[in-house]
N, C-alpha and C positions, 0 to 999 in steps of 0.2 A: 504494500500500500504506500508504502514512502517511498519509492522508487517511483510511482506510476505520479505520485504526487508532485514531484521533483521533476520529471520530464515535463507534466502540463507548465510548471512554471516558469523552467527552460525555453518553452517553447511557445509559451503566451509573452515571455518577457519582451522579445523585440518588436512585436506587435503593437507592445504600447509607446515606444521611442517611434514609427509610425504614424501614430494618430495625433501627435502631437505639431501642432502649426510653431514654425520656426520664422522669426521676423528677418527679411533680407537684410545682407552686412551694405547693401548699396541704396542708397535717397536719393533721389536727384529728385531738383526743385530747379521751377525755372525763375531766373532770376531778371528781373528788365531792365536792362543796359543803363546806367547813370546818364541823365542827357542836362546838358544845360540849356536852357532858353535866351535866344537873342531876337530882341524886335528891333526890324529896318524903317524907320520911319522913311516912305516915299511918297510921290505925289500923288500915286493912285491909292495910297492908305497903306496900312503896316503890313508886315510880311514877318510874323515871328516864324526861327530857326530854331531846330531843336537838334544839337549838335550832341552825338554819342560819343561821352568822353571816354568809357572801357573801353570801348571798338573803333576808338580811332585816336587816341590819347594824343598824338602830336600833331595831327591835323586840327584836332579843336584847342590846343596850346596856341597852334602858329595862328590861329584865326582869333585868338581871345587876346593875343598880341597887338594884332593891327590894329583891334579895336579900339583896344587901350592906348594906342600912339593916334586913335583918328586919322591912320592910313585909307579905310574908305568913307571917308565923311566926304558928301558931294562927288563922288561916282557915280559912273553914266552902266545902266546895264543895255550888254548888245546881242545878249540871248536871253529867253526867259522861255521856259515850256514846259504843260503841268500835262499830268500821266495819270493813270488811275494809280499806279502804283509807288510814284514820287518823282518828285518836280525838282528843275535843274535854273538857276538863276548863274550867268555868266557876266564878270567885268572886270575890271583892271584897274588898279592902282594905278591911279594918276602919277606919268612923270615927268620931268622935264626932258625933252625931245632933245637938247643940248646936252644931258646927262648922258644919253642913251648913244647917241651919234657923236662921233670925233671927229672933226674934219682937218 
């Protein structure tokens, strides 16, 4: 009888390791890009940027620069085209054409 007892619990024991829910060693969470916001004040009204500082970290430094020196204060845009999926505004930093050219 304790032999026959001893196998059932041998043989029920891993059954219950089993039925037992195990929480995964992986989370993932999504997380939404850190963006900062900049508004263009224009003549056809404002045009706030929302600039993705994780995913593009030196793009939005070199751009939070120029801001901050009023490198596009009073630039001309010479492309502008919206998309269902995201719009592209084009212009240039005003320079002097004597800077540019050596003669």
């Amino acid at each position: 009888m304790y032999n026959a007892l001893l196998l059932a619990v041998i043989c029920l024991l891993p059954s219950v390791g089993l039925a037992q829910t195990h929480e995964s060693a992986v989370t993932t969470s999504v997380v939404a890009p850190a963006t900062v916001s900049v508004s263009i004040e224009t003549t056809a009204g404002p045009i706030v940027l929302a600039l993705e500082a994780e995913r593009a970290p030196l793009t939005t430094a070199n751009f939070l620069a120029y801001v901050d020196q009023h490198k596009l204060d009073g630039t001309v845009f010479y492309r502008a085209m919206m998309d269902w999926t995201a719009s592209l505004i084009k212009s240039d930093i005003y320079t002097d054409a004597g800077a540019i050219w050596v003669q």
